[in-house]
C-alpha positions as CSV (number, residue, x, y, z in Angstrom):
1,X,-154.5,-20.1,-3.0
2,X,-154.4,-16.7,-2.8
3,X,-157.5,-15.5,-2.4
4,X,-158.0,-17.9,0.5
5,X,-155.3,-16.1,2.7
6,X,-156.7,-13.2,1.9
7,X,-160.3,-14.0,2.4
8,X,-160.0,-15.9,5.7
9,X,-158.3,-14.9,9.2
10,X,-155.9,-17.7,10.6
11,X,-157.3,-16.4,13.9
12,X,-160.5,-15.7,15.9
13,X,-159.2,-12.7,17.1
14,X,-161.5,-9.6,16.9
15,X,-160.6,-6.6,14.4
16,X,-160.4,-3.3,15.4
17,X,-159.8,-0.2,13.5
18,X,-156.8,2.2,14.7
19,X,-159.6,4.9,16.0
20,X,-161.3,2.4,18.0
21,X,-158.0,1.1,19.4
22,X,-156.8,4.5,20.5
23,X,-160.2,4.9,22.4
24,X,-160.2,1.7,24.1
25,X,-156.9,2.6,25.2
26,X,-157.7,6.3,26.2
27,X,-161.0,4.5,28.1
28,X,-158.4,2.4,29.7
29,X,-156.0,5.2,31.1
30,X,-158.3,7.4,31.8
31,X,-160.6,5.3,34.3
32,X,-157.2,3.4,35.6
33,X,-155.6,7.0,36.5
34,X,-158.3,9.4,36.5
35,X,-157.1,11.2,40.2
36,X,-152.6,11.0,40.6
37,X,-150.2,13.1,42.2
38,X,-146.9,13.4,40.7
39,X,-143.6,14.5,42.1
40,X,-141.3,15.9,39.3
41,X,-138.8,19.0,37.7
42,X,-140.5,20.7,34.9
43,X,-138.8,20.7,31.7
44,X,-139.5,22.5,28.2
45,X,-141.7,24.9,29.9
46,X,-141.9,28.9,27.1
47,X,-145.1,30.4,29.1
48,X,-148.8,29.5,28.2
49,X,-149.2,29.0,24.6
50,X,-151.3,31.6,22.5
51,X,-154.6,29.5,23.2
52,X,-153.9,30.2,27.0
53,X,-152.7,26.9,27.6
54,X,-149.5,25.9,28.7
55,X,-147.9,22.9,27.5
56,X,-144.0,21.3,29.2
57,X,-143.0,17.9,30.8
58,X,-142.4,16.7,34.3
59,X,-139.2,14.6,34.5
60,X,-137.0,12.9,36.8
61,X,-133.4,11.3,36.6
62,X,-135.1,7.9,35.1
63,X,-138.3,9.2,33.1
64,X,-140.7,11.9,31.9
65,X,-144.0,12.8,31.2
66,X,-145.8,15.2,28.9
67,X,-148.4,17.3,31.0
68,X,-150.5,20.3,29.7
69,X,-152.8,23.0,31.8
70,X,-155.9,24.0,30.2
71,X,-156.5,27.6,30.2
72,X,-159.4,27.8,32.8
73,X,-157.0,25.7,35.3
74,X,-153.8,28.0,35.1
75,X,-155.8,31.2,35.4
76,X,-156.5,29.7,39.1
77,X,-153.0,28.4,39.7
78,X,-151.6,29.9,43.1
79,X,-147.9,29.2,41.9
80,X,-147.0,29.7,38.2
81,X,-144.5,27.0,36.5
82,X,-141.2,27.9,36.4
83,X,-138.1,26.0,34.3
84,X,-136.5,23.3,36.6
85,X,-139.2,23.9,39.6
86,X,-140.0,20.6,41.4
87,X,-143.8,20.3,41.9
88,X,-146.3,18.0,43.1
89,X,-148.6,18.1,39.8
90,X,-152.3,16.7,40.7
91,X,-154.6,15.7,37.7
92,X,-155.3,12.5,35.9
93,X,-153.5,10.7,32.8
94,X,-154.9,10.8,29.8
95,X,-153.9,9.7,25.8
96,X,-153.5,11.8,23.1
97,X,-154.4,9.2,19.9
98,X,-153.6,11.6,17.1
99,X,-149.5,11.0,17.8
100,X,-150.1,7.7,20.5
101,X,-148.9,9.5,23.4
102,X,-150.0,9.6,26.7
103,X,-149.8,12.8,29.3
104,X,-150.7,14.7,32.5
105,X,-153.7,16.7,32.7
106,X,-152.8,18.7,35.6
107,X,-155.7,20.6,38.1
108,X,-153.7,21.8,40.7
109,X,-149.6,22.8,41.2
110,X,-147.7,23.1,44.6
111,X,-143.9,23.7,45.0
112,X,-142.5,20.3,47.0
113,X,-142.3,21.6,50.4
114,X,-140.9,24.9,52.0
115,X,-137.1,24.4,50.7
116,X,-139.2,24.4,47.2
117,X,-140.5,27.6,47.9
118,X,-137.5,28.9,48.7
119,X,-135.6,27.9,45.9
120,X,-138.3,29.2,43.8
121,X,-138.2,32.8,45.8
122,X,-134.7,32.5,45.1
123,X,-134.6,31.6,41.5
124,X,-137.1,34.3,41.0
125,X,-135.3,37.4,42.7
126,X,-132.5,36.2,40.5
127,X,-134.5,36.6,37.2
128,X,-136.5,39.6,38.1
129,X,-133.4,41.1,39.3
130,X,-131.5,40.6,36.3
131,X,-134.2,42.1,34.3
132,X,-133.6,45.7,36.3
133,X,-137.1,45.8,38.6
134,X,-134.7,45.8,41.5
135,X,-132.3,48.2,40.8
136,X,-131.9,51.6,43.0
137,X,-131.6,54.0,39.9
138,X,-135.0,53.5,38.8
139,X,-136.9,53.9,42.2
140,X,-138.3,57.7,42.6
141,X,-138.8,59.4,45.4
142,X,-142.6,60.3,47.5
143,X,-144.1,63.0,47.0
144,X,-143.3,65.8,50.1
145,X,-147.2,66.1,50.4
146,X,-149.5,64.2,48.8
147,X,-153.4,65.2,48.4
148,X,-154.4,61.9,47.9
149,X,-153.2,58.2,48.9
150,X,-154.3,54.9,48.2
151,X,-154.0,51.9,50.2
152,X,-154.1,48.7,48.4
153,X,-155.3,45.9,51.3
154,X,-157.6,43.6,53.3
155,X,-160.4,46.5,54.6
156,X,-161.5,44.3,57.7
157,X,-158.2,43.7,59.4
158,X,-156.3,45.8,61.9
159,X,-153.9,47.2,59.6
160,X,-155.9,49.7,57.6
161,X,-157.1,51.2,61.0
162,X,-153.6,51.7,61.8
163,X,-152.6,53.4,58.7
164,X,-156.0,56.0,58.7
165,X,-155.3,56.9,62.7
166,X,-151.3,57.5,61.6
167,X,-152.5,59.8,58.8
168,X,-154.8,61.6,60.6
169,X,-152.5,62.1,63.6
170,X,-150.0,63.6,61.3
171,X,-151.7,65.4,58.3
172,X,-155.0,64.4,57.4
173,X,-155.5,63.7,53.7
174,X,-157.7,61.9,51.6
175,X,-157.3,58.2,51.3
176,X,-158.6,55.7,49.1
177,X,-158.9,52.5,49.9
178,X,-158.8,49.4,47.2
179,X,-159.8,46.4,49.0
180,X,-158.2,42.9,48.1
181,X,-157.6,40.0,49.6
182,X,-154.7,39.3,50.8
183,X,-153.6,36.0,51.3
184,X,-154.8,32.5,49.4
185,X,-155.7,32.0,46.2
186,X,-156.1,34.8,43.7
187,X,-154.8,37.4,46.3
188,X,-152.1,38.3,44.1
189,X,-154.1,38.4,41.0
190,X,-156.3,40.9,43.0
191,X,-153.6,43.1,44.6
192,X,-151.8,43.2,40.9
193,X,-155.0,44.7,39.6
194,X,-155.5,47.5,42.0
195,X,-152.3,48.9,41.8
196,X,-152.6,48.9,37.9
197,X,-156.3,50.4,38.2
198,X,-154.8,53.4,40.6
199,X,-152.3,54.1,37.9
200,X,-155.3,54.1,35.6
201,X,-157.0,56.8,37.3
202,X,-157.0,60.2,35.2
203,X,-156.1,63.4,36.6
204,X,-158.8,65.6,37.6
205,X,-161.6,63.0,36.9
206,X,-164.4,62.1,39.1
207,X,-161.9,59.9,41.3
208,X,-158.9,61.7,42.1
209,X,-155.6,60.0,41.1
210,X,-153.5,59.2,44.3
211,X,-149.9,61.0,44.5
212,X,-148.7,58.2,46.6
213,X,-149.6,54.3,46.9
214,X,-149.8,52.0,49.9
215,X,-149.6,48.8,49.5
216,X,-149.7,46.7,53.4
217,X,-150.5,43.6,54.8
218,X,-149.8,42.6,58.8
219,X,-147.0,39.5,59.6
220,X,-147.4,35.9,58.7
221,X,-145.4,32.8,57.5
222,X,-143.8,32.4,54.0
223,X,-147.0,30.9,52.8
224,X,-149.4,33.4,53.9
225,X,-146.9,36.3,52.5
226,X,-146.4,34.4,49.3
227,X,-149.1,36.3,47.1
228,X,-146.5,39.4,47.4
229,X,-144.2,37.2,45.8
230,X,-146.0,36.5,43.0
231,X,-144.2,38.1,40.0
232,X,-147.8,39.7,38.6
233,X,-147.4,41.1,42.0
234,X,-143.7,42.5,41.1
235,X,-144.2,43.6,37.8
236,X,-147.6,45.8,38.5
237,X,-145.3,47.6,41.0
238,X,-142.0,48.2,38.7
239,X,-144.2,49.3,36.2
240,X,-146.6,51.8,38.7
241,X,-146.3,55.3,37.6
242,X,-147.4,56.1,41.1
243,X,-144.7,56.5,43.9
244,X,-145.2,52.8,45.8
245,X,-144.4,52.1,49.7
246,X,-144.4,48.6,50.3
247,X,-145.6,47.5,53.7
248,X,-145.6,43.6,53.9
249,X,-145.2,41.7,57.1
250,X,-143.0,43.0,60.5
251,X,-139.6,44.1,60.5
252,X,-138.2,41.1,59.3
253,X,-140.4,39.6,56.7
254,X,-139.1,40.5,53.4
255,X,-141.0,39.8,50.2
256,X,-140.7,40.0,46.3
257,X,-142.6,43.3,46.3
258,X,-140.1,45.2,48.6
259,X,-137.1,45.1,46.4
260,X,-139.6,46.8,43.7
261,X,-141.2,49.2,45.6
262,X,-140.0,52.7,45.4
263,X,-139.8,52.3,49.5
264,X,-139.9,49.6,51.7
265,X,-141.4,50.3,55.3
266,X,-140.6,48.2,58.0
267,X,-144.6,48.2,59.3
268,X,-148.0,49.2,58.0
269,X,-147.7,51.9,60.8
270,X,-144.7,53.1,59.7
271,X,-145.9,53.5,55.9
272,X,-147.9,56.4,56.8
273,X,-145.0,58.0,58.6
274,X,-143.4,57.8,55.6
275,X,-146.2,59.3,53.2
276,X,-147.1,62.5,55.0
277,X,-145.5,64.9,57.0
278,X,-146.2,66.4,59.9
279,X,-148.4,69.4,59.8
280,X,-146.7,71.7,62.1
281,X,-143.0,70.6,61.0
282,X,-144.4,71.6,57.5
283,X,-145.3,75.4,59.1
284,X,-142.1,76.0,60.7
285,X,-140.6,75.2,57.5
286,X,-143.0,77.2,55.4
287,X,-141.1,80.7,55.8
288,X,-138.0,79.4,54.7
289,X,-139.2,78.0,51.7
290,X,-140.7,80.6,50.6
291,X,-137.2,82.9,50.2
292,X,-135.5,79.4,48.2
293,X,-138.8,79.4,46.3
294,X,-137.9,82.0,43.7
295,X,-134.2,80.6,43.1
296,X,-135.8,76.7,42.7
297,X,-138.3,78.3,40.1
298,X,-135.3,79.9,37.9
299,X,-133.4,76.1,38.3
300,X,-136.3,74.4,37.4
301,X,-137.2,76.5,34.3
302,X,-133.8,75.9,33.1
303,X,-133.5,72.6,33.7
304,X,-136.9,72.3,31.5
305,X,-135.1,74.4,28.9
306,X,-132.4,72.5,28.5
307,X,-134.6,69.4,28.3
308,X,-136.3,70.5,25.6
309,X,-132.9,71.8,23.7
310,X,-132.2,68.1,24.4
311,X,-134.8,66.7,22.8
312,X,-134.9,69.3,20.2
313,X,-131.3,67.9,19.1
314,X,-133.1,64.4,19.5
315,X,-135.1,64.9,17.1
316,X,-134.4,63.7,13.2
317,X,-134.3,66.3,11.0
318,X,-136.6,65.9,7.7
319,X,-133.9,64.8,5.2
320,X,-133.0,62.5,7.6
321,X,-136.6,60.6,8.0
322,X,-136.9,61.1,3.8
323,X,-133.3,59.7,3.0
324,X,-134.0,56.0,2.8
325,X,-137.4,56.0,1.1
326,X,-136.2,58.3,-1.6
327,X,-133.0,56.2,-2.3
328,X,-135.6,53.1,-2.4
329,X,-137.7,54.6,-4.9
330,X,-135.1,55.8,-7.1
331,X,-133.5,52.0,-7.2
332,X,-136.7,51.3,-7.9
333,X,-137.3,53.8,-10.7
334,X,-134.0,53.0,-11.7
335,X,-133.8,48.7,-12.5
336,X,-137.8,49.5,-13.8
337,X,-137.2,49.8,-17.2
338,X,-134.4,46.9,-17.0
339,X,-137.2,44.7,-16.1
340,X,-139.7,45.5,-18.6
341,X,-137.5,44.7,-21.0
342,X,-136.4,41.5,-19.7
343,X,-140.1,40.8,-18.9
344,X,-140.6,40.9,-22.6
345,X,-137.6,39.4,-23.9
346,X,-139.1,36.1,-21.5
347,X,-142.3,36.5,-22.8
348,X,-140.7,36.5,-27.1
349,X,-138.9,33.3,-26.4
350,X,-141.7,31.8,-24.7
351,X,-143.5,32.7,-27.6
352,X,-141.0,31.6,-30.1
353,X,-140.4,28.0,-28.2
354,X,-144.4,27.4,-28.3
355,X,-144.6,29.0,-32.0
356,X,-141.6,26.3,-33.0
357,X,-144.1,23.1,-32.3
358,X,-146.2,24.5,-34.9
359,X,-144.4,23.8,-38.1
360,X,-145.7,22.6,-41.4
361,X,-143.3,19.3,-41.2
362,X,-144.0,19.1,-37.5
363,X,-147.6,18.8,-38.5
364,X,-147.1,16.6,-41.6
365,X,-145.1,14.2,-39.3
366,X,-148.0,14.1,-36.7
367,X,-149.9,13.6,-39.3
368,X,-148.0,10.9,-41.1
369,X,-147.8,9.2,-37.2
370,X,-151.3,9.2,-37.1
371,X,-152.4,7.6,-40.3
372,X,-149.9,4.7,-39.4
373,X,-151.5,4.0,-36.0
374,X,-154.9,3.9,-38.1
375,X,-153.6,1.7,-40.3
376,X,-152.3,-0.3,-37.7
377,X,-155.3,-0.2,-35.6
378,X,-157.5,-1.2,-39.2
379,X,-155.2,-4.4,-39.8
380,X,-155.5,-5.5,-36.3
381,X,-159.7,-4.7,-36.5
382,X,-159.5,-6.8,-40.2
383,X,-157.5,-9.7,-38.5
384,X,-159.9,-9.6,-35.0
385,X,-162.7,-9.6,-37.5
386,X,-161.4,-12.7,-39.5
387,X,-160.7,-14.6,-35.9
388,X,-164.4,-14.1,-35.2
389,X,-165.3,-15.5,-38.9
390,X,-163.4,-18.4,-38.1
391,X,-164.8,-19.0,-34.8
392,X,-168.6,-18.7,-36.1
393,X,-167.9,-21.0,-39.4
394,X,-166.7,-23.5,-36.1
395,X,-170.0,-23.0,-34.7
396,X,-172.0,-23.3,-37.2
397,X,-170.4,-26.8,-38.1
398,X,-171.3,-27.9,-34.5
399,X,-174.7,-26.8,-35.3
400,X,-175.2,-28.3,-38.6
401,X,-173.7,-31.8,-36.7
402,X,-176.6,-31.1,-34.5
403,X,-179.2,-30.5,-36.6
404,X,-178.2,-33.4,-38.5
405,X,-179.6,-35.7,-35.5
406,X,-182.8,-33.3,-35.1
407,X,-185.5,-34.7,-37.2
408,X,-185.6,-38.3,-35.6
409,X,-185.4,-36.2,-31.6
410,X,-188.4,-34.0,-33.1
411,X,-190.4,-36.9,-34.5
412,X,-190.4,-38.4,-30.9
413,X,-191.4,-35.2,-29.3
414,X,-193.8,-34.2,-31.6
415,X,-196.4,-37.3,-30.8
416,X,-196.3,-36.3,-27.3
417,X,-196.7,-32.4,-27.8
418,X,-199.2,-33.3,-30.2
419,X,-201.7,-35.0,-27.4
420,X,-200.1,-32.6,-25.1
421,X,-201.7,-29.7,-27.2
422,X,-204.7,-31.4,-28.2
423,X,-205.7,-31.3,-24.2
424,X,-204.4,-27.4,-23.9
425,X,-206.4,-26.6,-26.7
426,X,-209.7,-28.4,-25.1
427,X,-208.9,-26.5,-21.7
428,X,-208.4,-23.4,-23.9
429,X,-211.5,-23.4,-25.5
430,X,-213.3,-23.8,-22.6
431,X,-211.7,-20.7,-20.5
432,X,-212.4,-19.1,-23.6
433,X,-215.8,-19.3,-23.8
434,X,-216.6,-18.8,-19.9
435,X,-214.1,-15.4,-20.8
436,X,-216.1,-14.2,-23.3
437,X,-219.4,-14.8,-21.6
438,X,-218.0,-12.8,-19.1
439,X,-216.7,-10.1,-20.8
440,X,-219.9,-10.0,-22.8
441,X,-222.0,-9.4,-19.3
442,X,-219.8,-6.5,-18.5
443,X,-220.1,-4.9,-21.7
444,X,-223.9,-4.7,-21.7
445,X,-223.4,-3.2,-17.9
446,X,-221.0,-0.5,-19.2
447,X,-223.2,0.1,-22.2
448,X,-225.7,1.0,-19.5
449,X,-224.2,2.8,-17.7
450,X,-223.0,4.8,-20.5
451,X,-226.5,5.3,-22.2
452,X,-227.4,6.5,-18.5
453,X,-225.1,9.8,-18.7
454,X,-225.0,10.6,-22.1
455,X,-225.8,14.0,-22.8
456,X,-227.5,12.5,-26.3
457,X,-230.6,11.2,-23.6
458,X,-231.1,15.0,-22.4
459,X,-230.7,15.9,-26.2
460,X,-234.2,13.0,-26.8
461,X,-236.0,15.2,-24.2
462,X,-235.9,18.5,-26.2
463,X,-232.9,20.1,-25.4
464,X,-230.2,21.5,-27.8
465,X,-226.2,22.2,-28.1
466,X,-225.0,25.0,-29.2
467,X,-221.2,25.1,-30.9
468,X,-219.0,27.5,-32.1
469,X,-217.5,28.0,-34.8
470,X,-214.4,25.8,-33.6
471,X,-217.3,23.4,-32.3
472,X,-216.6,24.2,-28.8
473,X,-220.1,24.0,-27.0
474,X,-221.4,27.6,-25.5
475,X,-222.9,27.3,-22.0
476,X,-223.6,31.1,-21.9
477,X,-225.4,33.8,-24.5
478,X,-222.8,36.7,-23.9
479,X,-219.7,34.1,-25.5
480,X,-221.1,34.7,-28.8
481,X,-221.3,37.9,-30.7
482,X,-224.3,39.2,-34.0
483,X,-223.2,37.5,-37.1
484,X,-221.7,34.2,-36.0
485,X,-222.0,31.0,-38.0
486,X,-223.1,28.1,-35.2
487,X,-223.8,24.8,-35.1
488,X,-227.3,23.4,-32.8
489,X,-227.1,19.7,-32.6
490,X,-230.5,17.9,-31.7
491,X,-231.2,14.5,-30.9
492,X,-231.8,13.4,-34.5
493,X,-228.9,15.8,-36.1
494,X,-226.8,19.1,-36.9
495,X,-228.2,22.5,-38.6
496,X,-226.3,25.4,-38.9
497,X,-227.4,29.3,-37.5
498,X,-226.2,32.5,-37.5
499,X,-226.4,34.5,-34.4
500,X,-228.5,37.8,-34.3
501,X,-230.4,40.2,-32.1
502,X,-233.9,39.5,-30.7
503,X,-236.8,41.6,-32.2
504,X,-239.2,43.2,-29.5
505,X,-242.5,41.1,-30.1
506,X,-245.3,40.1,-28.3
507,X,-244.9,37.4,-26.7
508,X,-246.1,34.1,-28.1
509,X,-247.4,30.8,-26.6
510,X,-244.3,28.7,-27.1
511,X,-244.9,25.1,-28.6
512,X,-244.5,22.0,-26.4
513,X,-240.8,20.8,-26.1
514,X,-240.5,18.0,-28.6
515,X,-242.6,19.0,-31.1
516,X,-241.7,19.3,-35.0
517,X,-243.2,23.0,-35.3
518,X,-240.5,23.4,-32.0
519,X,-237.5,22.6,-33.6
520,X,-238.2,24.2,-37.3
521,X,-238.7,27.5,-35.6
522,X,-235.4,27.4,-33.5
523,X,-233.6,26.0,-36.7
524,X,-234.7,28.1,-39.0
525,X,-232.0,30.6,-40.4
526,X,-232.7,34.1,-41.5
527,X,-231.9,35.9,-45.0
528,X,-228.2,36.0,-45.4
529,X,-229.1,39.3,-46.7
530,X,-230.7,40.9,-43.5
531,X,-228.8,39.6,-40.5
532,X,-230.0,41.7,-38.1
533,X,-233.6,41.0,-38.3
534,X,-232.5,37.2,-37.9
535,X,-234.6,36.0,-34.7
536,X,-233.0,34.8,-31.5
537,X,-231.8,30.5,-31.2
538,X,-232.3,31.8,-27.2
């Protein structure tokens, strides 16, 4: 009854393994939502993850939904999540089978609406701002005169014209000019990156390093201004070694990047104002400076002494930076011995417990344990072995019934096997005959054939074998060396030979092939006493 339940499906409905199940509902999702846009808050987002990706939820007051931007999408992302940001999330919903959850796979991000971006311009002024980027102790001052500036901005619109006819107006310098773009996507990827690759510049190297940067764009709306809020954007310029005038927008556009600038200047225009002088202000001023010059020199050098007196007393002294490693060694040094010891004294009892299960009367017990379990093994083999006796002496009774009722079933079979064999045995002789005629044909063929291509014809037409002493046939004269015993086999029989050098003679009319005179001269040994005037079997 079992077996049938197990064996048979009460149902006709189809069987699916978990794997195929999860794919049919991933398929399922995936083709049903393949294009949404969803309104939500993000929750639980920590930043991309090491892989680049960035993993958090979007929620509302009812539900929530897992939601995950691959790598290659959040490079591109205009606006960067942000904890409790409501977005409009586009992508499409997919399944993740190895935990049978489902989530967002987001392509694009947008704040909902202008208040959005608001809050989030607020929301982020409050963090950067509490991490110190704004604060008016760390901004420095520009340089009185700079030798070089650079302009970080768009090199096709009007603003970069303004800035170059300002400078030049007022002291002409040399300005270098990073173009970005400066509005839409990536702008504040790009803008980030030139004021981070001006700070890179080296001193003296084949581009000169600008004393003072620029960094303008003409008016807009909140959107259009909103890559100078982008906080890649806001950190570059905090961290910018470089003295930074900011120059977003008109009088009254106010971005992210002017509370980190070093200055803020109300117009692109008025950015150059503020980076160079004017030339002839500068020469009325000249001659004046030059009596204070001598008294700022002596300040200077002792505010630089005193600087380095400061960091002189900074400094750790030797002991000081030695102290802790040497007390660590000498602990060490010190419990290094206590641990050898104890080391060993583990290692003795170890020792000791394994040396105690190898007792004499441990082993005689084992012992004693064993040979009972073989004896009880052997009088359950004897009593097996006495079962099976008993079983066959039962069989062999049911045979001997049997047999007893054998010789009248045989004598009733036997008549009829008896004219069954006599026919078999007619049929039989008959086959055999035909078989042996047959055979006998093909044995006179082969015999034939065999007579054909034995060697022992060529042998009836005059020819010889030479042998070795191993009786290995020689095909060619240099295999054999003077003085050794051979074999020639004819067509009649075997003589033996010696092998020696041929005398120089005259040559001799040599006897027909065949002939008895022919194969008495070839046979014929010389003295053993003289090989070498033996003649020649070749």
């Amino acid at each position: 009854m079992s077996s049938f339940f197990e064996n048979d499906s009460p149902t006709n409905l189809a069987e699916y393994s978990v794997s195929e199940l999860s794919g049919s509902i991933k398929r399922t999702v995936e083709s049903a939502f393949d294009q949404v846009r969803v309104r939500g808050e993000i929750s639980g987002y920590r930043g991309p993850h090491s892989s680049g990706h960035a993993y958090f939820s979007l929620k509302d007051d009812r539900a929530r939904i897992d939601a995950v931007i691959w790598k290659g999408t959040f490079s591109r992302l205009k606006f960067r999540p942000e904890e409790g940001m409501e977005v409009i999330a586009t992508g499409k919903v997919t399944t993740f089978p190895g935990s049978s959850k489902y989530q967002i796979v987001i392509e694009t991000l947008e704040p909902a609406g202008a208040g959005a971006l608001m809050a989030l311009l607020e929301e982020r002024k409050r963090k950067l701002g509490a991490e110190g980027l704004f604060e008016a102790g760390r901004k420095r001052r520009l340089p009185f005169m700079p030798k070089v500036i650079g302009v970080v901005t768009s090199p096709t619109g009007a603003v970069i014209r303004d800035i170059l006819h300002r400078i030049s107006d007022r002291f002409p310098v040399h300005v270098l000019v990073w173009p970005v773009k400066v509005q839409g996507e990536g702008s504040g990827d790009e803008v980030a990156n030139a004021i981070r690759g001006f700070n890179e510049f080296a001193p003296g190297g084949p581009v000169p390093r600008p004393d003072v940067l620029i960094v303008a764009r003409g008016g807009g709306s909140l959107e259009d201004l909103w890559s100078f809020n982008d906080e890649a954007v806001v950190r570059a310029t905090a961290a910018s070694e470089i003295p930074l005038i900011s120059a977003v927008g008109h009088e009254t556009d106010w971005t992210l990047i002017d509370y980190a600038a070093d200055v803020r200047a109300p117009t692109p225009t008025g950015a150059a104002e503020m980076a160079v002088p004017v030339k002839a202000e500068l020469e009325a001023q000249l001659a004046s400076l030059a009596a204070r010059l001598q008294g700022s020199v002596g300040r200077q050098m002792d505010q630089r002494r005193q600087a380095i007196r400061a960091l002189l007393r900074a400094l750790p002294s030797l002991d000081q930076l030695l102290g802790l490693p040497r007390r660590r060694f000498d602990e060490a040094a010190a419990g290094l011995g206590r641990g050898l010891e104890l080391n060993t004294l583990n290692k003795r009892r170890a020792f000791e417990r394994t040396a105690s299960h190898l007792r004499p009367d441990v082993l005689s017990s084992r012992i004693v344990e064993r040979r009972q379990m073989l004896s009880d093994r052997m009088s359950r083999a004897q009593r097996t072995v006495e079962r099976m006796i008993d079983r066959g002496r039962a069989r062999i009774g049911r045979a001997d019934a049997v047999f007893a009722t054998l010789p009248s079933r045989l004598a009733a079979q036997t008549g009829r096997a008896r004219d069954h064999l006599g026919s078999l045995s007619r049929h039989a002789d008959t086959a055999i005959r035909h078989q042996l005629a047959r055979l006998r044909g093909e044995l006179v063929a082969q015999e034939r054939v065999l007579q054909s291509l034995s060697y022992k014809n060529v042998l009836k037409r005059g020819y010889a074998v030479v042998r070795d002493d191993a009786d290995r046939p020689v095909s060619v004269a240099a295999a054999l060396a003077t003085g050794v015993a051979i074999s020639v086999e004819f067509a009649d029989g075997r003589i033996g030979a010696v092998t020696g050098d041929i005398p120089a003679a005259p040559s001799l009319a040599k006897p027909p092939e065949g002939t008895p005179s022919h194969k008495k001269r070839v046979a014929k040994p010389a003295a053993a006493a003289d090989p070498p005037k033996q003649g020649s079997l070749f």
